[in-house]
DRENPASE-985545 format. One line per 3 residues: number of its first residue (from 1); their letters; for each residue x, y, z of C-alpha. Coordinates in Angstrom, 3 decimals, padded with zeros to 6 digits. Example, Ala and Ser with C-alpha at 12.3 -4.5 7.8 and 13.67 -1.06 7.14 Angstrom:
1> as> 012.300 -004.500 007.800 | 013.670 -001.060 007.140
END
This chain:
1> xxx> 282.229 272.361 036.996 | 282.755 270.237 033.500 | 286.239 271.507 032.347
4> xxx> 285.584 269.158 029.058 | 282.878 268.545 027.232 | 283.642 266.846 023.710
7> xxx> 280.103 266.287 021.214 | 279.246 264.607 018.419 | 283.156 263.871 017.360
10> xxx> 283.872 261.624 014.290 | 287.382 260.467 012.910 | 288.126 258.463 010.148
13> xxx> 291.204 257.013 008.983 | 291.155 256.132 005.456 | 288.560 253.395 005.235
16> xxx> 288.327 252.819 008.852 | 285.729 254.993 011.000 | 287.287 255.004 014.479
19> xxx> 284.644 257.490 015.773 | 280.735 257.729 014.408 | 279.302 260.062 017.255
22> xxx> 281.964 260.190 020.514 | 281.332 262.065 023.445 | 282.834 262.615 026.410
25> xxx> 282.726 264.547 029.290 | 285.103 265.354 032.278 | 284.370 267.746 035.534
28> xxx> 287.098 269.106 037.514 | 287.804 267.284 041.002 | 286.408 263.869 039.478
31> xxx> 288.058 261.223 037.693 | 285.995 259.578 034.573 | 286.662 255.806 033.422
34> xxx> 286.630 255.666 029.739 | 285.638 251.924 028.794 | 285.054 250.035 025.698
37> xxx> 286.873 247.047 023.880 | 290.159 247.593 021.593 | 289.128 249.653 018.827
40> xxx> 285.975 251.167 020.153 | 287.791 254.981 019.880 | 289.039 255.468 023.240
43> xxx> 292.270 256.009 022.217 | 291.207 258.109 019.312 | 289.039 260.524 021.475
46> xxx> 291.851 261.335 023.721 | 294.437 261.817 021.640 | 291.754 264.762 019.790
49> xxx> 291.105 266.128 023.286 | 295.242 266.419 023.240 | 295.623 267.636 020.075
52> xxx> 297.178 264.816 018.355 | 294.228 264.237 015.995 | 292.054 266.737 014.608
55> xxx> 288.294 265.378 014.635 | 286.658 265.037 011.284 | 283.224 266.747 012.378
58> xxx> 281.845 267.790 016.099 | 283.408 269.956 018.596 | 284.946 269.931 021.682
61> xxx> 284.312 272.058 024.432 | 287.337 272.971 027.166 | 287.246 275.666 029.690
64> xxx> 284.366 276.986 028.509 | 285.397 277.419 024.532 | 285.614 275.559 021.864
67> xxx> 289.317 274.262 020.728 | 290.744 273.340 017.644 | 294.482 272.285 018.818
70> xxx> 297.269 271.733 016.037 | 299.687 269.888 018.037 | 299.926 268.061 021.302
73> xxx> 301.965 271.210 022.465 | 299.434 273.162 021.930 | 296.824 271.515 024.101
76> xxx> 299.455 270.624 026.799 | 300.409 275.197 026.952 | 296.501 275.009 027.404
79> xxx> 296.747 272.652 030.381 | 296.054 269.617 028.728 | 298.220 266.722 029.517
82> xxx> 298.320 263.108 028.169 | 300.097 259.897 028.950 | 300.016 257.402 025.967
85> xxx> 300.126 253.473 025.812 | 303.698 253.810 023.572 | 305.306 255.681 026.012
88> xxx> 307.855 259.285 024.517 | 310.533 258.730 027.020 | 314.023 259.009 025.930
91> xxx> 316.142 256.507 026.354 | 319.389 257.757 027.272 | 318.641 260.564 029.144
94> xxx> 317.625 260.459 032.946 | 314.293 259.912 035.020 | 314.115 263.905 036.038
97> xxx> 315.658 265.354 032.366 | 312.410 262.906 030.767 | 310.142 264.728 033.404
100> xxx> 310.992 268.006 032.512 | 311.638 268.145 029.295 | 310.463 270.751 026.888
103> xxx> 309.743 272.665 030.397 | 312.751 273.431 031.176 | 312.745 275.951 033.896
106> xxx> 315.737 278.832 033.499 | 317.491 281.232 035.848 | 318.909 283.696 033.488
109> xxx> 319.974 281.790 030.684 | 320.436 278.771 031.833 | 318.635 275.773 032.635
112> xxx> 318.071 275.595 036.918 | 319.348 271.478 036.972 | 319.036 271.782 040.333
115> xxx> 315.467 272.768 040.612 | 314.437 270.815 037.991 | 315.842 267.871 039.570
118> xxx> 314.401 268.615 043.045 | 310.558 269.477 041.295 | 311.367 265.961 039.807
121> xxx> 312.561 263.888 043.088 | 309.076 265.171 044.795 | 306.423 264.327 041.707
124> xxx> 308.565 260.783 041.770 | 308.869 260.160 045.521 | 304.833 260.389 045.575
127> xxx> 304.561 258.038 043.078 | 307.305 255.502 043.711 | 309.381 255.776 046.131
130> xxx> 313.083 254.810 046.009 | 312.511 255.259 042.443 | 316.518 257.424 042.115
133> xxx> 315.276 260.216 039.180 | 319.655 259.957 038.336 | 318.780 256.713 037.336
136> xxx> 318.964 256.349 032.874 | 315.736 255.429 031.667 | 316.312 252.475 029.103
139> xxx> 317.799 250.617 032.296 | 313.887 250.942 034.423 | 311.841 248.001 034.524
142> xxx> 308.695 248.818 032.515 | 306.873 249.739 035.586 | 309.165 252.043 036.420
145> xxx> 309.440 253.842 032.821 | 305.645 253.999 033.288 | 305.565 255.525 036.130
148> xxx> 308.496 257.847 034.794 | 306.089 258.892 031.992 | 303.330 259.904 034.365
151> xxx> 305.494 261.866 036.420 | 306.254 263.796 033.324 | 302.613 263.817 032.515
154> xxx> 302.133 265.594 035.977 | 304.615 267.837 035.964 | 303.196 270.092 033.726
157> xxx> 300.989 270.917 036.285 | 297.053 270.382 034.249 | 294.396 270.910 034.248
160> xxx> 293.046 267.835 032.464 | 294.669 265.221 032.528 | 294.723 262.115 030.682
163> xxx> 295.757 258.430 031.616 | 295.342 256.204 028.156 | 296.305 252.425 029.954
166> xxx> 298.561 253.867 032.451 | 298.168 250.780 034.645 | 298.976 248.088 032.129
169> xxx> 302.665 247.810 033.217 | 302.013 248.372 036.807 | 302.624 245.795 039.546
172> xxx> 299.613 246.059 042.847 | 301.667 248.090 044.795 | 302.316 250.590 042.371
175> xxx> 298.678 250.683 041.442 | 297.674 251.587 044.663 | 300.212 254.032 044.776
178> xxx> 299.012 255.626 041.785 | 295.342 255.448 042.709 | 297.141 257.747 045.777
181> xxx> 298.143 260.626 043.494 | 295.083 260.702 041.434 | 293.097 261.445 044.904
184> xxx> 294.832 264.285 045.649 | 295.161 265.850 042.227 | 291.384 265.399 041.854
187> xxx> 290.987 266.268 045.173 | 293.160 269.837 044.055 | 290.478 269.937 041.455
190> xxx> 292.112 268.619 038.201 | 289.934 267.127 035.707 | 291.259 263.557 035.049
193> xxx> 290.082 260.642 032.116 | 291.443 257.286 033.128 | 291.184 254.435 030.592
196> xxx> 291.642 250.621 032.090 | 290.929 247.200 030.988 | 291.137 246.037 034.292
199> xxx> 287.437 246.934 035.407 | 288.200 246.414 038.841 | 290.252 249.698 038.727
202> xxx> 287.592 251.709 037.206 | 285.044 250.586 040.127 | 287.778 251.125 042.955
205> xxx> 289.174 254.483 041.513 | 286.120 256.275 039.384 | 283.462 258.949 040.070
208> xxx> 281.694 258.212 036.413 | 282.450 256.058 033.568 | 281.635 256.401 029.684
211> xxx> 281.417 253.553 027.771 | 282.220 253.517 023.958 | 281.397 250.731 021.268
214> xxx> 282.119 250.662 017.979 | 282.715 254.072 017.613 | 279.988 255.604 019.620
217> xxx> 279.202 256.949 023.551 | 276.914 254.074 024.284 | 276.744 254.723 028.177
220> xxx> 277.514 257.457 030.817 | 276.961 256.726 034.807 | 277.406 258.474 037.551
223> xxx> 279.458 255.246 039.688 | 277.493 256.930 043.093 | 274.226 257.441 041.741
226> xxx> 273.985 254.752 039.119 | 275.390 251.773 041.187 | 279.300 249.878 041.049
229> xxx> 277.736 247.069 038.772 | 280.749 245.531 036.629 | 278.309 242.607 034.799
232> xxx> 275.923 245.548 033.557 | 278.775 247.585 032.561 | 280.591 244.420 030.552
235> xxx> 277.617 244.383 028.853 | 277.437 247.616 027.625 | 280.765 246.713 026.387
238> xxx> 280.455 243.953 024.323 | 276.585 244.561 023.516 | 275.497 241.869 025.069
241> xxx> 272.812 241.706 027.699 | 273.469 237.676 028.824 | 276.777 235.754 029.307
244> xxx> 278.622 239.097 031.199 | 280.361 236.571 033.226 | 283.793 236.405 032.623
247> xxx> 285.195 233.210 034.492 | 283.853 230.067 032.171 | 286.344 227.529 033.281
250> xxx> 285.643 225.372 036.307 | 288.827 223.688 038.030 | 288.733 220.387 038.561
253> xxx> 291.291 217.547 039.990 | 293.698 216.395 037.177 | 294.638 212.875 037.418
256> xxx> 296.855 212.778 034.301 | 300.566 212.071 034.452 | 302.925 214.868 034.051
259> xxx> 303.781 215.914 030.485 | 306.520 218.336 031.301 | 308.891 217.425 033.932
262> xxx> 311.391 220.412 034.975 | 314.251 219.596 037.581 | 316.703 222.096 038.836
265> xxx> 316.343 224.607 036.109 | 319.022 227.872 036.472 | 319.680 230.765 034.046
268> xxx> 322.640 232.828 035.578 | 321.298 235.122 038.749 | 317.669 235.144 036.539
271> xxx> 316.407 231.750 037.277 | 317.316 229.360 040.369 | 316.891 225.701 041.118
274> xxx> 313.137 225.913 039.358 | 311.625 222.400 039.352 | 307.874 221.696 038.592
277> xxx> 305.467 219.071 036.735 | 303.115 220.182 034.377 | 300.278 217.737 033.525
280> xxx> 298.104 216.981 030.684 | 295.005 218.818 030.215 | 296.525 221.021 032.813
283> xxx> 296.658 225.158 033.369 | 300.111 226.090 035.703 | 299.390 229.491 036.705
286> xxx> 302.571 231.599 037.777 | 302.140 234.257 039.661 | 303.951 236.815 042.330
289> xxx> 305.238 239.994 042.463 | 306.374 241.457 038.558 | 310.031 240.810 037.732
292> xxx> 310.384 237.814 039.966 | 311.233 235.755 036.957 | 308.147 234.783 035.069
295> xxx> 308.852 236.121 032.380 | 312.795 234.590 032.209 | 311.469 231.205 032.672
298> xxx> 308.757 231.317 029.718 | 311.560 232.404 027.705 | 313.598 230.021 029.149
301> xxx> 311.282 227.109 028.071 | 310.967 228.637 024.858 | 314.418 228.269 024.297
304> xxx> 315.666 231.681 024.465 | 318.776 231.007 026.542 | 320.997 228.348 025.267
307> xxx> 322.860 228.378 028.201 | 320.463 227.681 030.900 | 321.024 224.254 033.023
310> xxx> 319.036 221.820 034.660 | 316.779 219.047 033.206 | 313.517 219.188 030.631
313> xxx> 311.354 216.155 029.859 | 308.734 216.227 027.622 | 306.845 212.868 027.556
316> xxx> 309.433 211.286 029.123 | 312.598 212.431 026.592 | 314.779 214.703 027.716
319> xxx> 314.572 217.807 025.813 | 318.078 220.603 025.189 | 316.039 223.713 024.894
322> xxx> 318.660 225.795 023.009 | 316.690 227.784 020.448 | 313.773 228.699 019.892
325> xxx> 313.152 226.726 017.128 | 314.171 223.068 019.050 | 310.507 224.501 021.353
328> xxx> 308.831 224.733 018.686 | 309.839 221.268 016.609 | 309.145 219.829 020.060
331> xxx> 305.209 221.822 020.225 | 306.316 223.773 023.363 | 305.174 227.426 021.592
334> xxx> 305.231 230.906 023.043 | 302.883 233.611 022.589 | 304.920 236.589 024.328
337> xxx> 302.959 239.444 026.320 | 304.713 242.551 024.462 | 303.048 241.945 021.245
340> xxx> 304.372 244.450 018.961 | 307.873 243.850 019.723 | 308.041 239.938 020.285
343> xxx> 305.062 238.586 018.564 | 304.080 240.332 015.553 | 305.493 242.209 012.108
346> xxx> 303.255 245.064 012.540 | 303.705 246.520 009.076 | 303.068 242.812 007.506
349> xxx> 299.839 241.714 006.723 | 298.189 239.805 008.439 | 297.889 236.877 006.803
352> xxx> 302.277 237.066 006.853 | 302.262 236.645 010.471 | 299.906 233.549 010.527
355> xxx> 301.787 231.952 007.862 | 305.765 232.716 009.117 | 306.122 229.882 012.095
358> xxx> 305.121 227.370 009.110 | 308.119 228.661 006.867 | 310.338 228.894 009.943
361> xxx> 309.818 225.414 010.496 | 309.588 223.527 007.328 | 311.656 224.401 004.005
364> xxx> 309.599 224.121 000.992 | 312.112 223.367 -002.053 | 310.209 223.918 -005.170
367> xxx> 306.267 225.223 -004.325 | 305.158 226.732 -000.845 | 301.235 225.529 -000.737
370> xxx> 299.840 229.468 -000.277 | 296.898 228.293 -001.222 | 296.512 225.902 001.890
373> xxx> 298.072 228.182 003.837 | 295.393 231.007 003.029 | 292.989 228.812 003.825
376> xxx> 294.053 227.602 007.506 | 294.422 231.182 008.104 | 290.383 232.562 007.509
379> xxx> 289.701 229.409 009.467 | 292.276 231.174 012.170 | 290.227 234.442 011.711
382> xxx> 286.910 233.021 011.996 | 287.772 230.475 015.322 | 289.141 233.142 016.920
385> xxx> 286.685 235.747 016.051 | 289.378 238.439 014.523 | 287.991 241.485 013.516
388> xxx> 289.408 242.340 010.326 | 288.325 243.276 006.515 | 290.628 240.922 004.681
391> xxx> 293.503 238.410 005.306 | 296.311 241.366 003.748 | 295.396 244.488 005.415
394> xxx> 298.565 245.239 007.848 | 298.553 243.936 011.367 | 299.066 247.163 012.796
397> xxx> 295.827 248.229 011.977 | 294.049 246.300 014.019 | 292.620 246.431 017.534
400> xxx> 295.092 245.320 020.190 | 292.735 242.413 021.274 | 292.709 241.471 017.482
403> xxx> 296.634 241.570 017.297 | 296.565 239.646 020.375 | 294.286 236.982 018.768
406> xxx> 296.775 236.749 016.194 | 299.813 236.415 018.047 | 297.621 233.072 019.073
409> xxx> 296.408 232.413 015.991 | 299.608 232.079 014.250 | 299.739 228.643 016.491
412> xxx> 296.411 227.038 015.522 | 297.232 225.289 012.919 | 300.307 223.037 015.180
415> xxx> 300.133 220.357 017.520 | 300.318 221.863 020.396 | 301.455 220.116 023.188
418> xxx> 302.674 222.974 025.747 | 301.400 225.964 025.342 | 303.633 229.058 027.000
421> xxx> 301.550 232.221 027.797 | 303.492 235.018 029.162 | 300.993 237.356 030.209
424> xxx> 298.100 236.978 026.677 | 295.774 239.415 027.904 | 298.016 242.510 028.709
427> xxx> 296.203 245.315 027.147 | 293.239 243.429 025.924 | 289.054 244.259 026.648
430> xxx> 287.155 242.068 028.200 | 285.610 240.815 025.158 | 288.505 239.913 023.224
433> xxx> 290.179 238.461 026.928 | 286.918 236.496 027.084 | 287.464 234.629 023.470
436> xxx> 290.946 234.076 023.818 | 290.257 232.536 026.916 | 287.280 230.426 025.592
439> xxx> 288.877 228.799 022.717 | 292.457 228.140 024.900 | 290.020 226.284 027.572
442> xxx> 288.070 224.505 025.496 | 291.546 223.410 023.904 | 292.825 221.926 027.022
445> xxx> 289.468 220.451 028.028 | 288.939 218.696 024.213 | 292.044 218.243 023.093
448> xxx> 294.386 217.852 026.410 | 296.649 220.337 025.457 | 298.374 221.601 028.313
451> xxx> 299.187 225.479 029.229 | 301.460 227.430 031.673 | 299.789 230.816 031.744
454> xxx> 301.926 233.824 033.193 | 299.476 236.916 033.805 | 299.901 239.902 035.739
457> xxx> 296.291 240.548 036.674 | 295.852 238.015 039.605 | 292.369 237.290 038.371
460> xxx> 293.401 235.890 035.382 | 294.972 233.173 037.449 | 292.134 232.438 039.938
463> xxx> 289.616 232.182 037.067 | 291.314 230.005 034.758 | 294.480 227.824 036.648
466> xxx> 294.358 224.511 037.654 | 297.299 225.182 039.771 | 299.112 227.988 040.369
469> xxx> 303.139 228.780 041.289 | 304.194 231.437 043.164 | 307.835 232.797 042.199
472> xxx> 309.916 235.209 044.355 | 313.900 236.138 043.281 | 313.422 233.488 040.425
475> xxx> 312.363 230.582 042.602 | 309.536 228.391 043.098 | 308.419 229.616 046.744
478> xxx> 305.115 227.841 046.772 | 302.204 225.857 044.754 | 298.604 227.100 045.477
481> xxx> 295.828 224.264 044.631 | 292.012 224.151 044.915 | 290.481 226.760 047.419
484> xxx> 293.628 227.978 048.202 | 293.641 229.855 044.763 | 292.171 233.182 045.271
487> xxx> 293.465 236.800 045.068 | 294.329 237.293 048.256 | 296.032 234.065 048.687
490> xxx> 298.374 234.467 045.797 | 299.022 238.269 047.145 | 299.829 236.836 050.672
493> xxx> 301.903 234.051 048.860 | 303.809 236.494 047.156 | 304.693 238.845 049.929
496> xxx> 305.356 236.561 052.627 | 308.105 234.154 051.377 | 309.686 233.403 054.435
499> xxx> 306.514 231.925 056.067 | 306.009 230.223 052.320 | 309.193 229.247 051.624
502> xxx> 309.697 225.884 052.983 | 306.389 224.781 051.307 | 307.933 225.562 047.506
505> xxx> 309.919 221.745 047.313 | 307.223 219.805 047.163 | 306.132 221.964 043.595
508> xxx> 308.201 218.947 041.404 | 305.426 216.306 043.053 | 302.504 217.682 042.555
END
């Protein structure tokens, strides 16, 4: 039976049409993929289905009448339940009071903690295990707070329910685990809309998938019926009926000497005894389990912690990484993985957030060159292929892949001799992954410039690293080369460190 059925639905926000003709569809006991790049409407369409928007023209259809919701209350008393991208947990209160809050339950008058708590502990052991629900939430690792915010999601017991990226923070495991759940609550006959970038999720987990571009519905498959075909569903994506394949770089052997030499490198309990060589025209993949210390050590060689230890050489001079400004006067440059809170000014324009590393660096006494500067920065838009109507419109209102391009962007213009990606593509389509991608590859290939790419998406690493390290506890544990890069390699690798272990000291001589 389709519990939703939305037609025709247009939304505009000022001068910006986020949806022309949306629809979407959802049947209880099945779970739809909603697909399309950043700023197709995906986002917009669910957050009318939960009330957050009201649509500007069509209608939709739930439980068999047509809705016009004022809040996201509203839709949620209607059984109606969403989890966002930005997620509405509280901070300082705990994993079960975030869960059930605003539904409470009461004996008398007062609040029942204890069966709150208990309703809680059982939505959160299916979902994570070990996960304590006493625990506060601003001390959870992002998976965790994700997971903490579908819990809540779930515990208002819908009937539709909603998943807007709800995967993005997730390690494998916790994927899988996921994946679990939305079985059985499918299988209990809730309606559910699941939105991914990763399309590998959407084949594995999805009965039917809807595809939106710019705007409109442009495709709607039954997975069964219709076929599991990711190249033909890419293409409804970006349009495009050649090129669907993502992986464009081909690994080859790299005979260069080592640009970046790190020996013994230690940040307190976060990073231990890390030693590597990064070469030339190279791509260093790191990989393993999330939280293992990726992360620490791209912020590490960023110059984030001025008291780490251990030894840097770039070309051959040693290097005291103590700010992140000595990186950057020495072309080592980070572009972070949480965008909007480490790589952009979202309510500056964007031309502002090109142009700030360049005032950053270099103090201009009497006239700062805007002219040049404005300049460098449409060649910026159009080599990366941002999708924007002018240099000053704010950041924040573009598409996630376009505010990822410009977290890039805003390095085009230096030498770049190291480039340090912690995780680029978090949150981006497939299009907008593909041209970051493309112009970073062709960067290494033409102009040498060497990379260490951090990405939680496996595939990411096996279809773009040279090399790629394996980190467990904030150590090296081992360096996959060659044919020995694959996703099931760098799983293994990353679950079986004992048997892996012993292999990680020879990473400083490769």
């Amino acid at each position: 039976m389709k519990i939703l059925e939305a037609r025709g639905i247009r939304k505009r926000f000022g001068g910006v049409v986020a949806l022309s003709d949306g629809n979407l569809g959802a049947q209880e006991g099945r779970i739809t993929g909603l697909l399309g790049a950043n700023g197709s409407g995906k986002s917009t369409m669910s957050k009318i289905i939960a009330g957050v928007y009201s649509a500007d023209a069509g209608e939709v259809w739930y439980n068999g009448r047509v809705v016009h919701y004022g809040n996201p209350h509203e839709a949620r008393a209607d059984g109606i339940a969403m989890v966002y991208q930005n997620l509405s947990l509280v901070p300082n209160l705990t994993v079960w009071q975030n869960i059930v809050l605003g539904a409470e339950e009461k004996t008398g008058p007062f609040l029942n903690n204890r069966q709150a708590r208990e309703h809680a502990r059982a939505i959160v052991d299916d979902l994570l295990p070990g996960l304590d629900v006493e625990r506060i939430v601003d001390g959870l690792s992002p998976g965790e707070m994700q997971i903490a915010e579908i819990a809540k999601a779930i515990s208002k017991r819908p009937r539709l329910l909603i998943l807007d990226e709800p995967t993005a923070a997730l390690e494998l495991a916790q994927v899988k685990s996921l994946f679990l759940h939305m079985r059985r609550l499918a299988g209990q006959g809730i309606a559910i809309v699941f939105t991914s970038h990763r399309l590998w999720e959407v084949m594995e987990i999805c009965d039917d998938t809807v595809v939106f571009r710019n705007g409109q519905t442009v495709a709607t498959l039954d997975l069964e019926k219709d076929g599991r075909d990711p190249a033909k569903i890419i293409g409804y994506i970006t349009g495009e009926t050649a090129r669907v394949a993502q992986a464009a770089y081909h690994r080859r052997e790299n005979r260069n000497a080592a640009i970046l030499r790190v020996t013994n490198l230690a940040q307190g309990t976060l990073l231990r005894e890390i030693s590597f060589a990064l070469k030339k025209g190279e791509i260093l993949g790191i990989g393993g389990l999330a939280g293992q210390g990726q992360r620490e050590l791209m912020l590490a060689l960023a110059g984030f912690y001025p008291d780490i230890t251990g030894h840097v050489e770039l070309d051959g001079r040693r290097l005291r990484l103590t700010s992140p400004a000595e990186a950057v006067r020495n072309s080592m440059l980070l572009v972070p993985g949480d965008r909007e809170s480490e790589g952009l000014f979202l309510r500056h324009s964007l031309f502002s957030n090109i142009v700030f590393p360049k005032l950053g660096v270099r103090h201009y006494p009497l006239l700062t060159p805007f002219g040049k500067f404005r300049e460098e920065c449409r060649r910026t838009v159009d080599t990366l292929s941002i999708r924007t109507t002018g240099l000053d419109v704010p950041v924040r209102t573009l598409s996630g892949g376009n505010q990822q391009k410009v977290v890039v962007g805003k390095w085009l213009s230096f030498d770049t001799r190291v480039l340090l990606l912690s995780d680029p593509a978090k949150g981006v389509d497939v299009g907008a992954k593909r041209d970051l991608y493309d112009y970073i590859t062709r960067r290494v290939r033409e102009d040498g410039m060497s990379v260490i790419l951090y990405a939680s998406d496996n595939q990411e690493l096996v279809d773009y690293c040279d090399r790629v390290m394996i980190m467990y506890e904030g150590r090296v544990v081992a360096i996959l080369e060659g044919e020995s890069i694959t996703t099931d390699k760098i799983i293994e690798s990353s679950m079986r460190v004992d048997s892996v272990r012993e292999g990680a000291g020879d990473a400083a001589h490769h």
